[in-house]
C-alpha positions in Angstrom: 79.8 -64.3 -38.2 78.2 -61.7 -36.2 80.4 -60.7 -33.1 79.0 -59.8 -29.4 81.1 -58.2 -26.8 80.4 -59.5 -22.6 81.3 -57.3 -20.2 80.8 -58.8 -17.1 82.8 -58.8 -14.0 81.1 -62.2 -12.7 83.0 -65.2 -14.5 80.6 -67.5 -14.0 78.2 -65.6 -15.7 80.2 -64.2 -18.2 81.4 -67.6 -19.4 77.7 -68.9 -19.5 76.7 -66.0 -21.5 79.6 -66.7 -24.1 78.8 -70.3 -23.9 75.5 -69.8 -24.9 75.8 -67.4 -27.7 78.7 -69.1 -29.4 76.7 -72.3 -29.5 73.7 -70.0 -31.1 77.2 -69.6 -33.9 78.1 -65.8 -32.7 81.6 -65.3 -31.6 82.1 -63.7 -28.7 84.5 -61.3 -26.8 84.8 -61.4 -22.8 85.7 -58.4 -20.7 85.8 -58.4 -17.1 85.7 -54.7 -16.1 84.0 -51.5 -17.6 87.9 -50.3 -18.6 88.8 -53.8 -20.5 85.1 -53.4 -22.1 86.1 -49.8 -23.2 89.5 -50.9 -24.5 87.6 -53.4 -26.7 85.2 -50.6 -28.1 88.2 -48.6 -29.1 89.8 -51.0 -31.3 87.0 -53.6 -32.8 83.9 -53.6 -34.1 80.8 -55.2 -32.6 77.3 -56.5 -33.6 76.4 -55.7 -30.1 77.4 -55.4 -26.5 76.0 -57.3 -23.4 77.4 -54.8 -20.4 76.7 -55.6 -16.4 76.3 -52.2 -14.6 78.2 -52.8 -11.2 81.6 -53.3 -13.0 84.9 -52.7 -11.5 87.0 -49.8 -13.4 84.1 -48.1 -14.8 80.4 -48.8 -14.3 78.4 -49.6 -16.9 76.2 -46.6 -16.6 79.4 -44.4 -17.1 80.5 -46.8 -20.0 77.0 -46.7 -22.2 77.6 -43.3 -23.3 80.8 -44.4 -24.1 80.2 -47.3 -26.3 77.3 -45.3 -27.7 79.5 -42.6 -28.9 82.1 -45.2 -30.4 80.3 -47.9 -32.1 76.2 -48.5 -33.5 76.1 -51.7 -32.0 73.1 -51.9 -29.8 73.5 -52.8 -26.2 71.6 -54.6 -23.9 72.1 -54.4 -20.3 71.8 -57.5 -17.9 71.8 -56.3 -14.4 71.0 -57.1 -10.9 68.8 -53.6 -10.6 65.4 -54.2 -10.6 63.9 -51.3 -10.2 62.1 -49.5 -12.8 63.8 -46.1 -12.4 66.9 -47.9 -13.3 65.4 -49.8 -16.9 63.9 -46.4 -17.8 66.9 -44.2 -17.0 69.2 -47.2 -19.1 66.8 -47.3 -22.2 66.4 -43.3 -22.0 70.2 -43.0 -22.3 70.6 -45.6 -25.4 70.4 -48.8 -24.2 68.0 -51.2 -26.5 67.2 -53.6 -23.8 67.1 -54.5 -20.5 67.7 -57.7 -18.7 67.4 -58.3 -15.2 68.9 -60.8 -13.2 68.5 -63.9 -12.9 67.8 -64.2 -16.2 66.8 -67.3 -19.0 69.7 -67.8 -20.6 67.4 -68.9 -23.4 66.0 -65.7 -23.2 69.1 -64.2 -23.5 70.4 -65.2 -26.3 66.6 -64.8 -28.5 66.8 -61.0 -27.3 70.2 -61.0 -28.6 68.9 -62.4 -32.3 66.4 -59.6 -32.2 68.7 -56.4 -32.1 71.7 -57.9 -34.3 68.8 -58.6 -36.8 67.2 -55.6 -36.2 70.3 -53.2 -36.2 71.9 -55.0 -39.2 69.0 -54.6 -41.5 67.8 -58.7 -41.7 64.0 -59.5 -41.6 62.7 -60.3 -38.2 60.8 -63.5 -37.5 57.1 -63.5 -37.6 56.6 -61.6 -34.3 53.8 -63.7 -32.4 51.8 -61.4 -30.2 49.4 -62.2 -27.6 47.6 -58.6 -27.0 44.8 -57.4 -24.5 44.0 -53.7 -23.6 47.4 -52.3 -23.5 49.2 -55.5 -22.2 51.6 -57.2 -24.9 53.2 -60.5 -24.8 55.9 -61.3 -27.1 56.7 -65.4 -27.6 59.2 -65.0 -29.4 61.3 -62.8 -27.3 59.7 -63.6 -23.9 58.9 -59.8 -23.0 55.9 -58.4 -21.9 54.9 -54.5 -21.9 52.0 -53.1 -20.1 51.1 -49.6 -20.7 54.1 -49.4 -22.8 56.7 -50.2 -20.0 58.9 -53.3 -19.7 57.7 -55.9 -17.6 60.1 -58.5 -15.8 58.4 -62.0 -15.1 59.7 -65.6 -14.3 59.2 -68.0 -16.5 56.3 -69.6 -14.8 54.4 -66.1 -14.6 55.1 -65.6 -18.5 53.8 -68.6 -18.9 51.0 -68.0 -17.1 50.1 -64.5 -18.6 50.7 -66.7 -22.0 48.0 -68.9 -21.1 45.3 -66.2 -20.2 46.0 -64.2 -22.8 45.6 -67.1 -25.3 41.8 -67.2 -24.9 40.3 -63.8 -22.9 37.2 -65.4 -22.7 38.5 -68.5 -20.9 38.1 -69.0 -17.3 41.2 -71.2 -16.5 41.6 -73.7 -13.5 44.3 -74.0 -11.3 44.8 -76.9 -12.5 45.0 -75.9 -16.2 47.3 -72.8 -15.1 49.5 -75.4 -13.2 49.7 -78.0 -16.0 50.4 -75.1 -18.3 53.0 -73.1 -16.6 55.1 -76.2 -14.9 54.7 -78.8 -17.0 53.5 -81.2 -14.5 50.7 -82.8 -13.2 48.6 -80.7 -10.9 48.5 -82.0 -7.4 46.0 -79.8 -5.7 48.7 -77.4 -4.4 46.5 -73.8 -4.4 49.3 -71.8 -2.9 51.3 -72.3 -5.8 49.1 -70.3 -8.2 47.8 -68.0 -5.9 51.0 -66.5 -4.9 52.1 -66.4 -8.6 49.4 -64.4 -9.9 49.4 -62.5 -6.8 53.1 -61.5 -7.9 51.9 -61.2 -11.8 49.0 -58.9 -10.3 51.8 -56.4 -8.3 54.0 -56.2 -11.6 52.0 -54.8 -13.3 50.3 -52.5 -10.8 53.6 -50.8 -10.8 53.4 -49.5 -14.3 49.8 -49.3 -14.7 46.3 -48.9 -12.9 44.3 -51.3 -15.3 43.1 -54.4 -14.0 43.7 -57.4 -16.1 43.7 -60.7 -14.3 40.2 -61.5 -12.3 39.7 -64.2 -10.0 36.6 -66.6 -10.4 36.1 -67.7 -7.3 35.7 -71.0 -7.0 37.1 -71.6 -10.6 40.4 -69.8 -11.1 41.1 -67.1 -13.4 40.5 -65.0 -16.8 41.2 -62.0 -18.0 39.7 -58.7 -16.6 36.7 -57.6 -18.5 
């Protein structure tokens, strides 16, 4: 059984995050502060760790290093900064993913799968990707890169992004977007959509100057051509 360390001051989260991954049948190890996490690296042996950054004892910036230089077991960080110096100074300095809160818990524990698989040598899944320009979408992992860099989204904006990058031709309704993305019947609410892309649109305008989502108006929306 493979074996995943939390550290994670917040005990609500921490004992969802354990929940969850001992239910996907990985047994799990709570710590509560950066020290009690570093105690743990000393003395046992992980498939990988799950660190919070604003820990009590020890931070979790001060504490990758650590674990780095103690164990192989990749890391992935689930934190409250959003930023994206923050993701790219954690991945720079050995972290293999990057989480930010709140987070899919589902999510969670399919990035998870990936890097024990990964880092112990198993096959991967069948990697589905949906791929336009340089903007990736992962299904199976719910990440998204554009120009390389991570992308953070909710899950109705990944599953928007899903749906236009399922057919590039397509013009999409709001309607199909909304059905799509909530699950629901559409009701004619406009503001709903528009704000969402609108925040899809800014995302990615962060990490790269390509235009990729084009309104039809009238119509809805497609890919950028």
């Amino acid at each position: 059984m493979k074996r995943i360390l939390i550290i994670e001051d917040d005990t609500d989260i921490n004992n969802m995050t354990a929940d969850a991954l001992c239910k996907a049948g990985y047994a799990c190890t709570q710590a509560f502060s950066g020290t009690e996490g570093l105690l743990h690296i000393e003395h046992e042996p992980f498939d990988l760790v799950v660190l919070d950054l604003m820990l009590p004892g020890m931070n979790g910036e001060a504490l990758l290093p650590q674990i780095k230089a103690k164990q192989a077991a990749p890391v992935m960080v689930v934190s409250a900064k959003d930023s994206l110096d923050s993701k790219i100074d954690l991945l720079t300095a050995g972290a293999e993913d990057y989480m930010t809160k709140p987070f899919d818990i589902r999510e969670l524990v399919a990035r998870a799968g990936v890097q024990i698989r990964r880092f112990s040598g198993e096959p991967l899944a069948k990697q589905t990707v949906l791929a336009y320009k340089d903007l990736e979408l992962h299904t199976d992992t719910f990440t998204v890169r554009a120009g390389g860099c991570p992308i953070e989204l909710t899950k109705q904006e990944f599953k928007i992004l899903e749906l236009l990058l399922s057919n590039p031709e397509r013009v999409f309704s709001k309607q199909d977007i909304y059905n799509y993305a909530w699950d629901d019947l559409y009701i004619g609410e406009d503001k709903t959509i528009n704000v969402h892309i609108s925040n899809i649109r800014k995302k990615l305008k962060a990490v790269s100057d390509t235009e990729y989502i084009e309104t039809v108006w009238g119509i809805g929306f497609r890919l950028a051509k």
